[in-house]
C-alpha positions as CSV (number, residue, x, y, z in Angstrom):
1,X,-84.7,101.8,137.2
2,X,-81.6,101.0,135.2
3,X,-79.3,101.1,137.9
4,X,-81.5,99.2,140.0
5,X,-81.2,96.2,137.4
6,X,-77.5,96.4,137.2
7,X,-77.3,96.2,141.1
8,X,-79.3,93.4,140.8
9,X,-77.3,91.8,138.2
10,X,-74.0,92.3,140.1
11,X,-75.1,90.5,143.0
12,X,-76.5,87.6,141.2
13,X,-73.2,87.4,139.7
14,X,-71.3,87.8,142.6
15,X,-73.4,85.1,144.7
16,X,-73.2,82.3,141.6
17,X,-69.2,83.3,142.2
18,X,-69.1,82.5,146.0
19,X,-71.4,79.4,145.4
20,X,-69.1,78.4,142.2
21,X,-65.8,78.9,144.9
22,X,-67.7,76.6,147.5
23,X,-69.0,74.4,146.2
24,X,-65.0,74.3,144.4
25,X,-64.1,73.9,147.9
26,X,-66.4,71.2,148.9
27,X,-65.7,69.0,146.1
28,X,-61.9,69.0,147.1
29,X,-62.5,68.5,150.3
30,X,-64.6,65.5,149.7
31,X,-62.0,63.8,146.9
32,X,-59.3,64.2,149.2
33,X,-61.2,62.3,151.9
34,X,-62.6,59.6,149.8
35,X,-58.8,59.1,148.5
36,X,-57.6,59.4,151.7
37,X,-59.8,56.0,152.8
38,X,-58.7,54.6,149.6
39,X,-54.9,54.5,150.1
40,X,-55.6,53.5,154.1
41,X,-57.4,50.2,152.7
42,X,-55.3,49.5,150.3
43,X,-55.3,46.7,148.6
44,X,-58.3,45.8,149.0
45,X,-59.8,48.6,147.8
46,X,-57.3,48.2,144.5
47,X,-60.5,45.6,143.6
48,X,-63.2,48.2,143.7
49,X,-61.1,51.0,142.6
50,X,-58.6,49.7,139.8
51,X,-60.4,49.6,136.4
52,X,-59.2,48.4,133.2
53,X,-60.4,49.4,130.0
54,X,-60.2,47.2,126.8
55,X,-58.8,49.4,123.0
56,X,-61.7,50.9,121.2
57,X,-63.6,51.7,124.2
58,X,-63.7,54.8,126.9
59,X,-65.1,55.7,130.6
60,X,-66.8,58.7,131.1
61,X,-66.5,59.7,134.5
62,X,-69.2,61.6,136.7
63,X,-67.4,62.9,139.9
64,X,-69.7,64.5,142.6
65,X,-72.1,66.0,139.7
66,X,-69.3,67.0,137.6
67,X,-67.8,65.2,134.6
68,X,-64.6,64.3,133.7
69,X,-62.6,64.0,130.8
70,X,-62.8,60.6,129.0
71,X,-60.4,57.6,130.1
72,X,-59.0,55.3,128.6
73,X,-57.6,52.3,126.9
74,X,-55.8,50.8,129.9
75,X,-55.6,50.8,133.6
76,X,-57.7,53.7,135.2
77,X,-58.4,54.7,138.9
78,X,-62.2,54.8,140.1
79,X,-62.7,56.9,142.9
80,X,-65.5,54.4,145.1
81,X,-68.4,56.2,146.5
82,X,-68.2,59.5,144.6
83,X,-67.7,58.5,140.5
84,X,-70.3,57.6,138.6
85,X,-69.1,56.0,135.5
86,X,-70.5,55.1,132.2
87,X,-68.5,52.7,129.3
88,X,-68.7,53.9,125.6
89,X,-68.0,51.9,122.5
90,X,-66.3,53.7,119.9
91,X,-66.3,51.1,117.4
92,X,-68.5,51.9,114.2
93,X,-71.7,50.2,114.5
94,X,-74.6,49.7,112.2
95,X,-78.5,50.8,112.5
96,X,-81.8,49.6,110.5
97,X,-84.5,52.2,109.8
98,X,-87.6,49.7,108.9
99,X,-89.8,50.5,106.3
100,X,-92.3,52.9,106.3
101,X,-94.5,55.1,103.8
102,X,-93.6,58.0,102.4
103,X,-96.3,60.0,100.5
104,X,-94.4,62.4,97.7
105,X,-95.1,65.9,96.4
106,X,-97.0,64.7,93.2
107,X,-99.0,62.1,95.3
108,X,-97.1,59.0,95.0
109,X,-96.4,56.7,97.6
110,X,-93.6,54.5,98.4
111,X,-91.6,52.5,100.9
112,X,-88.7,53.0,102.4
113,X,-86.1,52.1,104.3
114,X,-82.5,52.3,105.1
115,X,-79.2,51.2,106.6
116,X,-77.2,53.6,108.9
117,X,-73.7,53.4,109.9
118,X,-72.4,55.6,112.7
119,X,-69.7,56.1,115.6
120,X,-69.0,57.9,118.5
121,X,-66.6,60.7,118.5
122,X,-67.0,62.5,121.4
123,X,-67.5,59.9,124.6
124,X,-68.6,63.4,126.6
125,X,-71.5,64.1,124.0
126,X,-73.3,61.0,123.9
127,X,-73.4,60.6,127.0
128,X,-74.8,63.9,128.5
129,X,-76.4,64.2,125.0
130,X,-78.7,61.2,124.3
131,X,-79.8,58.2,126.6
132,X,-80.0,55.8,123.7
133,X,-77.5,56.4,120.3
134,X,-79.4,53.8,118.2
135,X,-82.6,55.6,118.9
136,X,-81.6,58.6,118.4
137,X,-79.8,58.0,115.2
138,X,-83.6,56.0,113.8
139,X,-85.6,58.4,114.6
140,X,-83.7,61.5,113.7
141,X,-83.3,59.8,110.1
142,X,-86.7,58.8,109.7
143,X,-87.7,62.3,110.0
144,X,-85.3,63.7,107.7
145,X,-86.0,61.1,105.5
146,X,-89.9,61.5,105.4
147,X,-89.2,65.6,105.3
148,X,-86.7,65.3,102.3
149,X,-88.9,62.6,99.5
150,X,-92.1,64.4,100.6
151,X,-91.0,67.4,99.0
152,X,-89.8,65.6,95.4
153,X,-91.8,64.2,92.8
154,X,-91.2,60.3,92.4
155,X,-89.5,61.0,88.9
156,X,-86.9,63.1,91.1
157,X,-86.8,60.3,93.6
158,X,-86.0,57.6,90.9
159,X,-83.3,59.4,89.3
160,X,-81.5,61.5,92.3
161,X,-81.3,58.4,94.8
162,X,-77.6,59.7,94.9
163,X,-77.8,62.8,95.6
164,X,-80.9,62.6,98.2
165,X,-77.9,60.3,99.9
166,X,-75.5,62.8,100.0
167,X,-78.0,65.5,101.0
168,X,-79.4,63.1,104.1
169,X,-75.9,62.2,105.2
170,X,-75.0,66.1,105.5
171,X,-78.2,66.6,107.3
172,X,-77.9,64.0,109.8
173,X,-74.8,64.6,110.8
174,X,-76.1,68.3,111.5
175,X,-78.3,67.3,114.0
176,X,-75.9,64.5,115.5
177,X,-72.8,66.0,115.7
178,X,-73.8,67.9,118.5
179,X,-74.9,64.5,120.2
180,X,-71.3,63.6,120.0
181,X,-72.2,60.9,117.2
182,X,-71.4,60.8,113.6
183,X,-72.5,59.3,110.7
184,X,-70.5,57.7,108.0
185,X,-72.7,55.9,105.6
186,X,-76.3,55.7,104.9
187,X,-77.9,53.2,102.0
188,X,-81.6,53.8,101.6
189,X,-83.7,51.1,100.0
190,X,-86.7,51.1,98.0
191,X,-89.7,48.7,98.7
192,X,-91.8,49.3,96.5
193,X,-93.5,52.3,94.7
194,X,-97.2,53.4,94.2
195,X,-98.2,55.9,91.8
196,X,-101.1,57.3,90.2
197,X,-102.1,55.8,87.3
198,X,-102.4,57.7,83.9
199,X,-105.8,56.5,82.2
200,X,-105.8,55.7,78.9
201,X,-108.3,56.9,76.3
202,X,-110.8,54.6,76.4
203,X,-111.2,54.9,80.4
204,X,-111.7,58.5,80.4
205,X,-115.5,58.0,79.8
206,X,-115.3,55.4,82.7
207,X,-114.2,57.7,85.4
208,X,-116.0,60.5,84.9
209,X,-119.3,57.6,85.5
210,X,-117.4,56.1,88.5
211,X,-115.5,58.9,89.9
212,X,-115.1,56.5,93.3
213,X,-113.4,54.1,91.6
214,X,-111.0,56.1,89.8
215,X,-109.9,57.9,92.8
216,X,-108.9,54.7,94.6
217,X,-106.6,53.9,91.1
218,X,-103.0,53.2,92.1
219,X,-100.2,50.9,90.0
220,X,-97.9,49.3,92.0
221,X,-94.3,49.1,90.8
222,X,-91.6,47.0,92.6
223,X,-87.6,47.5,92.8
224,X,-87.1,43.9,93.0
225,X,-87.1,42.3,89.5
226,X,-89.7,39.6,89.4
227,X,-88.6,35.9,88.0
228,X,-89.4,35.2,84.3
229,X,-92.8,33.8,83.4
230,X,-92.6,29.5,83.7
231,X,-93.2,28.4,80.1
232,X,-97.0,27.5,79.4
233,X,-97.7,23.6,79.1
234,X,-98.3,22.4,75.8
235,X,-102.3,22.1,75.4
236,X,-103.8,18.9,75.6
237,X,-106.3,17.0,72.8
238,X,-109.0,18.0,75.1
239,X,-108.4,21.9,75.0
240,X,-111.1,23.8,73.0
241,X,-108.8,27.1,72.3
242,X,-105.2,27.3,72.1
243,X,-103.2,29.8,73.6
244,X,-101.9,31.4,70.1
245,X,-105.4,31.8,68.7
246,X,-107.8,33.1,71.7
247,X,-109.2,36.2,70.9
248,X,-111.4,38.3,73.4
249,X,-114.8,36.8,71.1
250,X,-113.6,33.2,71.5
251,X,-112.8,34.1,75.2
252,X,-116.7,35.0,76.0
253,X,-117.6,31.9,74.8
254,X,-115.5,29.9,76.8
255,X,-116.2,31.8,79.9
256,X,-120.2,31.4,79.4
257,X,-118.9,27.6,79.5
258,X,-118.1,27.8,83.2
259,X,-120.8,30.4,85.0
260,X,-122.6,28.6,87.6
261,X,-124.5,29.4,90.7
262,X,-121.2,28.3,92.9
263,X,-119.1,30.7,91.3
264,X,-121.5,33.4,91.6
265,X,-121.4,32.7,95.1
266,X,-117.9,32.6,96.0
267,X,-117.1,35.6,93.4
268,X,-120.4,37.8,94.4
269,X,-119.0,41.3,91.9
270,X,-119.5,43.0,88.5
271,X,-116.0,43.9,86.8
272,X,-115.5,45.7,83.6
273,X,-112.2,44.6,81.8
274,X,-110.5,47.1,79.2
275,X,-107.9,45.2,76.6
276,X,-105.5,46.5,74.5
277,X,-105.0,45.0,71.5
278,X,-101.5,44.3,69.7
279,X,-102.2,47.3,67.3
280,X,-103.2,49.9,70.5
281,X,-107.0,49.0,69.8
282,X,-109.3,49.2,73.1
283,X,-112.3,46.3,73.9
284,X,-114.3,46.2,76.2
285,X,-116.5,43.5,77.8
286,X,-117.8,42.6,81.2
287,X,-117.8,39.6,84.1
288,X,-121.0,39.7,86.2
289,X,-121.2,37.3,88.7
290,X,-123.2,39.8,91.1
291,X,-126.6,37.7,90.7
292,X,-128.1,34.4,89.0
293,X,-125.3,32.4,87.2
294,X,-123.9,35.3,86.1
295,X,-123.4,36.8,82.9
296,X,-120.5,37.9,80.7
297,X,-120.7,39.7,77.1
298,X,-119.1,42.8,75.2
299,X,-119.0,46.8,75.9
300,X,-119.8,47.9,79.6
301,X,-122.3,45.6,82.1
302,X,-125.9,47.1,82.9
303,X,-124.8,47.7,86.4
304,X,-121.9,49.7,87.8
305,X,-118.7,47.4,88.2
306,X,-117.4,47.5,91.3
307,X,-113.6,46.9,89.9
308,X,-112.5,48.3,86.0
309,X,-109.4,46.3,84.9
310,X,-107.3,47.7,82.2
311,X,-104.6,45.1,80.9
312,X,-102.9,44.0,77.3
313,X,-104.3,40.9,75.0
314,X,-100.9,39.1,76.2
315,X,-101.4,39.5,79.8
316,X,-105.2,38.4,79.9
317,X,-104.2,35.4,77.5
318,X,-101.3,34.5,80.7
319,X,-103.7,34.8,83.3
320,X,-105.9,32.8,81.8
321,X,-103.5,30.1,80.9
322,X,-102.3,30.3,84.7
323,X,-98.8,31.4,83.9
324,X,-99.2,34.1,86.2
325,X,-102.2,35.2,88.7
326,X,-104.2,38.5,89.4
327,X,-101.8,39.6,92.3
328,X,-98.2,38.3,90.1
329,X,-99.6,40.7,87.1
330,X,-100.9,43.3,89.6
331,X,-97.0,43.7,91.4
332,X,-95.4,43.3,88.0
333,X,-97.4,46.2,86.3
334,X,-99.1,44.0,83.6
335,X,-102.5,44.7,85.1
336,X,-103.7,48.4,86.5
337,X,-106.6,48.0,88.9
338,X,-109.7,50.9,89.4
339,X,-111.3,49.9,92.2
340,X,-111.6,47.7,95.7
341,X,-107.8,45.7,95.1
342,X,-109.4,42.5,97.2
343,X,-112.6,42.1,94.8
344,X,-110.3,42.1,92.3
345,X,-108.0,39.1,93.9
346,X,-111.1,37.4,93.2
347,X,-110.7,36.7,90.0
348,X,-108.6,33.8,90.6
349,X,-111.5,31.7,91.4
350,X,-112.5,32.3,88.1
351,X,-108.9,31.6,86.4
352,X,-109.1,28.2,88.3
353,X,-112.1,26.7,87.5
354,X,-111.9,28.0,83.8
355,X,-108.3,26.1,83.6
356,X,-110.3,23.0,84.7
């Protein structure tokens, strides 16, 4: 049986040898024609055949199924009918990977993206290689990318951003260098960040009530530094409170001022609001504006929020001023949301027609 397989293997080998020797023999056979009819019409055929090729730039030639070696910068001779020929830019060139979401090993989420610059080094490569560098180069660091932060914790991710450069950089080029492409610098960028959110004290007994809305809790935390706060315009002789002595008791009171049906309408939700005081000290009270012309008041509402904000005394006291809005606090960190994130946009119909 053995011997039978090494016959067998002999003349496979020896037929791939004659075939490799004809099809040697066809191939100059068929050049010498073609360049034959080449130097009969010349010059004419000097315009189909005469190629020049500008610095920083290469032909890869495919001759009768076979390629040649790159040529290049300067004058180069096309054989017509027979080469197939394909231009190649050497020149460094520069690639965007668009954001998208990453999801980390402690849960986090966040959004990245990054700038890619690569080259060709090998004209051969990346052309039998790839059909499409920039692709190629994208995708293949999109997938590194995506494998590497999923496996670190967003602590790791916030202080390593060096050194997950250096590690992608050596990893892409693994997998490209083989496509005859090569990367020399890659600069991720950061989006923006969500992340759990670590309840404090006094929400503990909140989410073990509402164990939906805690699940949905995230705190969003952005890269980009946000502009400082406009300063707040001096209060007029009409104002009730000022902004240096409203306290959460005098803030009841005023919003009782401005319940109607109308606002019920276009607010339609219960929220719970937990502020922390200047000293650490937690209060509670609630916003209804589910039913009637709603109702606000101190501790937790009769029915089940359906969005638990937690925020400090000086934030609540800026939103309600209007030096910043539900969505400016939410991106900036001042306010951590427990719930449906839209219903809690809502808010800002209530802001406005309590600065009226």
């Amino acid at each position: 049986m053995k011997n039978q397989r090494v016959e067998t293997k002999n003349k496979w080998n020896s037929s791939d040898k004659s075939q490799s020797w004809l099809s040697w023999i066809c191939h100059g056979i068929v050049t010498i024609l073609v360049f034959a009819l080449l130097v009969l019409t010349f010059p004419i055929s000097a315009w189909f055949a005469l190629k020049i090729i500008p610095k920083g730039e290469r032909i890869v030639v495919c001759r009768l199924g076979r390629t040649l070696a790159p040529k290049g910068p300067g004058m180069t001779l096309l054989l017509p009918l027979i080469d197939q020929w394909q231009q190649v830019d050497l020149r460094p060139r520069d690639v965007n990977v668009p954001p998208f979401k990453v999801t980390t090993k402690d849960g986090a989420v966040i959004w990245v993206s990054a700038d890619i610059q690569f080259r060709v080094w090998n004209p051969v490569l990346s052309v039998k290689a790839v059909q499409c560098s920039n692709t190629a180069i994208r995708m293949t660091a999109q997938n590194l990318m995506t494998a590497t932060l999923s496996k670190m914790l967003l602590r790791e991710i916030q202080t390593e951003k060096l050194h997950i450069k250096k590690q992608l950089l050596v990893e892409i080029n693994e997998m490209t260098m083989i496509w005859g492409l090569k990367v020399d610098r890659i600069k991720l960028i950061f989006k923006a960040r969500l992340k759990p959110v670590e309840p404090a004290a006094s929400q503990i007994t909140d989410k073990n009530e509402n164990p939906d809305v805690s699940e949905r809790s995230v705190e969003v935390v952005s890269d980009m530094e946000l502009p400082p706060l406009p300063p707040a315009p001096p209060p007029s002789m009409m104002s009730v409170v000022s902004k240096a002595d409203l306290s959460t008791d005098t803030l009841i009171s005023e919003v009782e001022l401005v319940l109607s049906e109308s606002l019920v309408k276009q607010v339609g939700a219960c929220y719970q609001f937990n502020i922390i005081g200047p000293e650490g000290e937690p209060k509670i009270f609630f916003l209804d504006l589910s039913k009637g012309k709603g109702k606000v008041g101190l501790g937790k509402p009769e029915t089940k929020p359906a969005v638990i904000l937690e925020m400090s005394e000086d934030s609540l006291q800026a939103m309600i001023h209007g030096d910043v809005g539900p969505l400016g606090a939410y991106m900036s960190g001042r306010l951590q949301v427990y719930g449906d994130f839209k219903t809690a946009l809502k808010l800002e119909e209530v802001f406005k027609v309590f600065d009226q």
